[in-house]
C-alpha positions, 0 to 999 in steps of 0.5 A, a space after each residue: 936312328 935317323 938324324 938331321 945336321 942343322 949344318 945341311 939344311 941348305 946344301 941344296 939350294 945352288 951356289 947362285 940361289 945361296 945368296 938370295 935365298 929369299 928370292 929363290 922361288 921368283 927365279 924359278 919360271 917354271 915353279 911360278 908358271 904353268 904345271 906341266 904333266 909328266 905322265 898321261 893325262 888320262 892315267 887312272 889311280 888310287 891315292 890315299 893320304 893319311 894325316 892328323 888333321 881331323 878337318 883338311 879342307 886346304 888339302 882337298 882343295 889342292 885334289 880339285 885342282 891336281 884333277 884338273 890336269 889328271 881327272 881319272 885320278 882319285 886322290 882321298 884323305 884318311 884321318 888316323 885316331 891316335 896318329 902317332 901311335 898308328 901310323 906305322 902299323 899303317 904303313 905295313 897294313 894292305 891298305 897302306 896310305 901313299 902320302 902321310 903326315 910326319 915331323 921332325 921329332 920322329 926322327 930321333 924316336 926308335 918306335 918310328 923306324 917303319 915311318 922312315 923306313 917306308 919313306 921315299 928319297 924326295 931329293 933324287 933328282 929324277 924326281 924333279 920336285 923342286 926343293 929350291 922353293 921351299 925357304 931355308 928354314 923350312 927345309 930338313 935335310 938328313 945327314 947324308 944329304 937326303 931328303 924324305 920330309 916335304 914341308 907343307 905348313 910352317 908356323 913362327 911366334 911373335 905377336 897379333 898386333 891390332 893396328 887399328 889402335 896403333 893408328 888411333 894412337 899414331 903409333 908404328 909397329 916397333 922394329 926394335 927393343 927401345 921402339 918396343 919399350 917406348 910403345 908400350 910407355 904410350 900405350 899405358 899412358 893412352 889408357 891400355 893397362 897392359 898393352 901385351 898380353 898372352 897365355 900364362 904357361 909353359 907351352 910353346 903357343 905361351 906367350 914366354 915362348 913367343 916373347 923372348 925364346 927366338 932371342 935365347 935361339 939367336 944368342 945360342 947361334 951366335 955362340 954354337 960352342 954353347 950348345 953342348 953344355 946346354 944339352 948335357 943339362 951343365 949348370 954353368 951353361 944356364 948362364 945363356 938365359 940370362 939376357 933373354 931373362 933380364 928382357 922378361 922381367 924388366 917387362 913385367 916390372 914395367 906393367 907391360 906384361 901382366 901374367 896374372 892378369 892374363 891368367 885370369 882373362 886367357 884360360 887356353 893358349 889357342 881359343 881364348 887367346 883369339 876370343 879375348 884379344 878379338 874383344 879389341 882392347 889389347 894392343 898385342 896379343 902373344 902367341 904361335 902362327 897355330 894360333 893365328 890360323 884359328 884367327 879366321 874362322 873365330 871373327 864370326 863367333 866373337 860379338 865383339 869383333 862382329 861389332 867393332 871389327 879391326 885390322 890385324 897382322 902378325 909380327 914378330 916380337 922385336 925382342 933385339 936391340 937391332 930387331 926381332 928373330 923369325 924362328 921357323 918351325 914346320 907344322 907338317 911335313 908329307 912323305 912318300 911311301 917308297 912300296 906305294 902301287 900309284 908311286 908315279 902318280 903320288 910323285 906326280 901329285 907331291 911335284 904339283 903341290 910343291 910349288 909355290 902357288 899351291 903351298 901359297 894356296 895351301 897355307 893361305 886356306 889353313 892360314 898358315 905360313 907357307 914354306 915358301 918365301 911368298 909371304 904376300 899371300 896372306 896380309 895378316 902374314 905380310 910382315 915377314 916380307 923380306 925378313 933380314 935372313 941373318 934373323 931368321 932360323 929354325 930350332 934344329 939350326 941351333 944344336 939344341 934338344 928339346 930338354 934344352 926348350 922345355 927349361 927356357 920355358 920353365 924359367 922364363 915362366 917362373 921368373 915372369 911369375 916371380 916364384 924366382 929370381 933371374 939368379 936363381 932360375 940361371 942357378 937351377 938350370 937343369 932342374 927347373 922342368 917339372 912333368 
């Protein structure tokens, strides 16, 4: 089975780049510049990418464009049904895709053996993809420092922040938690009931995960001999959630945060998350980046909005005493078949789209983060600017497994609801998951 060392994730960037890894992609001229063809222009070929994406208008943009350098090439989109459970049978049919979704989670699952096996090494230098692009949080290295998994959508989780109530209340997005505190204080005095909301739930677009799981990751990080114990489920080692925990439901006894409420008002944790904070009355609005993407297309659908439209942007929740945590997560990834017959070609298109202008292009359609470091593109998304590095991280870098993720969940939403206390959820660690 294939695996992934949170400790190599950023083995590839220079010694230089290492210590700005923020400003890695404006170092590169050749990556900002001009795409420069490396075979015949006039070559002809096939190519086929197959995905999960019912509707891949941002891809096919990115065809439009590669055929202005290659306009014999035909590059297509092939949705798979049931993606998950197809996709290695496709890799060994005849008419096998060159390019194909996959994600992180298949590494460490047998029944995707084919998936991998199949996959090209992205990292040969020969190559010449430029991986120094793609942030440190974004990048997924295997143990023995190969690469096979390109990152093409990003994701994080924080909060919608509408800054036209902020300005009506001459108020500042908070950098930190008291700031956070005080704001919620002066927006329930302005009127606003609950001044954050979100969906009542366990899942990772739930507004638990999105308020206070980046800060449990950061503890973890700080204390990676944590880790272990968490992962084998030892009791003792639900002590690790208490901070986050504590930080819960002080927000809940406070009135900030009201999950009965928003249970009542929010029915989903994607749709009706959007529909309900573009009515215009919540201040924030909790959720994951695959929420924010869906933001676009709904403003013409909510009546609201089309009455009252307001500015919004993306922010991550300033849980900390010294600010708040970017949890980077991919979206997608895109491999290669190593047997492909259009295999020059289909490196030829992976080396085009992995450029910070075409991820830029590419996330900036779907609004999605980029995996880049430009987050200018989208203004809903400008926030992230410049986020401190030390607070930014991805889930794999801190050693946990997903049985880990699945019980800070379960706690946190047991104890926001009150079926327990932050004692009882700490003492329970290890069975507070239920399927």
């Amino acid at each position: 089975m294939l695996r992934f060392s949170r400790f190599k994730r950023s083995i590839l960037i220079t010694a230089t780049a290492s210590l700005m890894l923020f400003t890695a992609c404006a170092q590169k001229p050749d990556n900002s510049g001009e795409f420069k063809p490396g075979l015949k222009t006039d070559t002809a070929c096939s190519i086929k990418v197959a995905g999960n994406y019912s509707n891949f208008e941002s891809l096919e943009s990115e065809f439009e464009r590669f055929y202005e350098y290659y306009p014999n090439a035909s590059l297509n989109y092939v949705y798979l049904d049931d993606y998950n459970n197809t996709i290695s049978s496709a890799l060994m049919s005849d008419e096998a895709p060159d390019i194909y979704v996959t994600a992180s989670w298949m590494l460490e699952d047998d029944k995707m053996g084919p998936v991998f096996e199949n996959a090209e090494i992205l990292s040969d230098p020969s190559l010449k993809i430029d991986l120094d692009c793609v942030r440190k949080g974004a990048k997924l290295t295997l143990e023995n420092g190969d690469i096979n998994m390109l990152p093409i959508f990003t994701r994080s989780y924080g909060m919608l922040v509408n800054m036209d109530i902020f300005e009506k209340n001459n108020l500042k997005v908070p950098n930190n938690y008291s700031e956070l505190v005080d704001v919620c204080d002066k927006l329930k005095a302005a009127g606003y009931e609950t001044p954050i909301m979100g969906a009542n739930g366990t899942t990772v677009a739930g507004m638990y995960y999105a308020f206070d799981f980046p800060l449990f990751c950061y503890d973890v990080i700080k204390n990676p001999e944590s880790a272990a114990p968490l992962n084998a489920m030892d009791k003792s080692a639900g002590e690790m959630m208490r901070p986050a925990l504590l930080k819960l439901k002080d927000f809940v006894d406070k009135g900030y945060l009201n999950p009965g409420r928003c249970s009542t008002e929010i029915e989903d944790d994607y749709n009706a998350v959007i529909m309900r904070f573009f009515e215009g009355d919540v201040p924030m609005m909790l959720g994951s980046g695959d929420m924010v993407s869906g933001t676009l297309k709904r403003e013409s659908k909510s009546e609201k909005f089309q009455s009252n439209p307001f500015k919004y942007k993306f922010y991550v929740v300033p849980i900390g005493d010294d600010g708040g945590y970017f949890l980077d997560a991919v979206n997608l990834f895109f491999s290669v078949n190593k047997n492909s017959s259009n295999l020059d070609m289909t490196n030829e298109f992976i080396r085009f789209i992995m450029r910070e202008k075409e991820l830029g292009n590419m996330a900036q359609i779907k609004r999605l983060i980029t995996p880049t470091n430009d987050f200018s593109l989208d203004e809903v998304y400008s926030s992230l600017e410049g986020f401190p590095e030390d607070k930014s991280f991805s889930y794999q870098e801190t050693g946990l497994n997903d049985a880990v993720n699945k019980e800070f969940r379960a706690a946190a939403y047991k104890v926001a609801n009150g079926t327990l206390t932050v004692d009882e959820a700490v003492a329970q660690y290890g069975s507070l998951w239920e399927d």
